[in-house]
C-alpha positions as a printed NumPy array, in Angstrom:
array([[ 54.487,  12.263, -75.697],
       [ 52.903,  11.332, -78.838],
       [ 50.961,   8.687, -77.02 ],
       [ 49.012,  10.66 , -74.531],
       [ 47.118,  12.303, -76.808],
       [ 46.369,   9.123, -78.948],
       [ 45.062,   7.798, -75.852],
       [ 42.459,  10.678, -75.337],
       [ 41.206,  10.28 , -78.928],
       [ 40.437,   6.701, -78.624],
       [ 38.796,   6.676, -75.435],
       [ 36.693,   9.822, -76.36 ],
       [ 36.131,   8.014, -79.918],
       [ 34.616,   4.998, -77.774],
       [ 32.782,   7.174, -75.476],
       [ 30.942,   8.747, -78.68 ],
       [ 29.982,   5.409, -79.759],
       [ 29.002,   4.042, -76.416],
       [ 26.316,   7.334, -76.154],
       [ 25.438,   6.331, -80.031],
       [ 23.802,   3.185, -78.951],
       [ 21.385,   1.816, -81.453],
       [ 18.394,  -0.458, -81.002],
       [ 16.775,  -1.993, -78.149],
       [ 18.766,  -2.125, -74.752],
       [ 18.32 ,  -5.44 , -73.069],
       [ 15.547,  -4.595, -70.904],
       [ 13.32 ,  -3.64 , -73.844],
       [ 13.852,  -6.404, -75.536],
       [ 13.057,  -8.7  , -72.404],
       [ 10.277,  -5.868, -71.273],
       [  8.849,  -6.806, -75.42 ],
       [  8.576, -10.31 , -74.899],
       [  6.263, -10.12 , -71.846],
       [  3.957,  -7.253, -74.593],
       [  1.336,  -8.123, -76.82 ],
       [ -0.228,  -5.51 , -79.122],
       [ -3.826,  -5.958, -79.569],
       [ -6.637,  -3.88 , -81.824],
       [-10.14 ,  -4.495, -81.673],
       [-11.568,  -2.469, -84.649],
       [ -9.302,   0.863, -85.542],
       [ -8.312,   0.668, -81.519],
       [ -5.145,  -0.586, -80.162],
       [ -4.201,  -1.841, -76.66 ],
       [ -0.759,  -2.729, -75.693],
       [ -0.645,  -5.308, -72.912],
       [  2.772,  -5.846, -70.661],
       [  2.605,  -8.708, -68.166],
       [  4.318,  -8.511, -65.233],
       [  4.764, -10.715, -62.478],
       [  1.174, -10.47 , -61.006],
       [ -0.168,  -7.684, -63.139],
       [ -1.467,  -6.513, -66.462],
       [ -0.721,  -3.068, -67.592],
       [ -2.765,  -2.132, -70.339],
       [ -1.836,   1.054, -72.315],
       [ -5.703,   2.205, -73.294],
       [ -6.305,   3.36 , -76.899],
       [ -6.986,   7.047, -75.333],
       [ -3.163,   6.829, -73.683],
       [ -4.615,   5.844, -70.477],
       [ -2.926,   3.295, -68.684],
       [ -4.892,   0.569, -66.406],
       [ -3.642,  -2.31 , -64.416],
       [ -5.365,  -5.411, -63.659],
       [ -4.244,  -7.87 , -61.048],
       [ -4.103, -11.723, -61.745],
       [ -6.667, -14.219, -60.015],
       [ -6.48 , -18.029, -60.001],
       [ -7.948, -19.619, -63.359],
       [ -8.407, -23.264, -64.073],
       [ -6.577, -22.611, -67.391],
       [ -4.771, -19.586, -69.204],
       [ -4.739, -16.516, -67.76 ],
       [ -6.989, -13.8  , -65.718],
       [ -6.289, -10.599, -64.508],
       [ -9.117,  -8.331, -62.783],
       [ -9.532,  -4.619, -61.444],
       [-13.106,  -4.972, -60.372],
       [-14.538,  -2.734, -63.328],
       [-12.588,  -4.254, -65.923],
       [-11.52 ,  -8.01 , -66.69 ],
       [ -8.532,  -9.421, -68.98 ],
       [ -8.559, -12.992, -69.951],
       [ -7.576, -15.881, -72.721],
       [ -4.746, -18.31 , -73.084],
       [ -1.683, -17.362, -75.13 ],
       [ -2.607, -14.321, -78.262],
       [ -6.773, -15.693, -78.076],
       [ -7.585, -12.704, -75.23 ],
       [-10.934, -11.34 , -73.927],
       [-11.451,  -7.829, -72.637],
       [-14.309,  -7.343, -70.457],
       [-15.815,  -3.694, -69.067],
       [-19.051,  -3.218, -67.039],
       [-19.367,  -6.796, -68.178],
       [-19.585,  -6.338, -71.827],
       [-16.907,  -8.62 , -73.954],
       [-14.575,  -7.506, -76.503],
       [-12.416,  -9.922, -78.145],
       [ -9.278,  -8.716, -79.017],
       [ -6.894,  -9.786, -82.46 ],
       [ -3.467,  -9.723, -80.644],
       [  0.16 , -10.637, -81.659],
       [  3.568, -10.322, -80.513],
       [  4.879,  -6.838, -79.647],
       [  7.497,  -5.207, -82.034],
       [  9.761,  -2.796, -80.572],
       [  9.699,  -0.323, -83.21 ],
       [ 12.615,   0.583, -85.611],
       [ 14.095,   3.564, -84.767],
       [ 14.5  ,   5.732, -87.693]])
């Protein structure tokens, strides 16, 4: 009798922590490692890569994606009014074919508080 009820405590005491998760899940994490977060002067552009694509969150919360095109070396990713390209964190945004270059690092997923 007594051990019923234990029972119910400790799986509702692990439920509770399973729905307390904290941190990243595992797709985040893996999501953050294809990210880069850019700023050229006071505006920021996150860029994800995805297999074919480049999905750039704009620094007015618009989101644009460019599509990848062959490239001798490093990478390239067009949309026909924009144009995304570099090798590794050096990376060049081009619109209405004016240049930007763009001070990038690694993306941080960011703490949660």
């Amino acid at each position: 009798m007594f051990l019923r009820p234990l029972r119910l405590c400790c799986a509702l005491g692990a439920l509770a922590l399973c729905a307390c998760q904290t941190g990243p899940t595992a797709k985040e994490i893996e999501e953050a490692k294809q990210t880069i977060d850019c700023k050229h002067t006071d505006d920021r552009y996150v860029i994800r890569f995805t297999e074919g694509e480049a999905r750039i969150l704009m620094p007015d919360a618009s989101r644009v994606i460019l599509y990848q095109v062959p490239t001798g070396s490093g990478f390239r990713y067009m949309n026909g009014s924009m144009e995304l390209r570099g090798t590794g964190l050096d990376v060049e945004l081009l619109r209405n074919q004016s240049g930007m270059r763009l001070a990038c690092k690694p993306y941080e997923i960011p703490k949660a508080k």
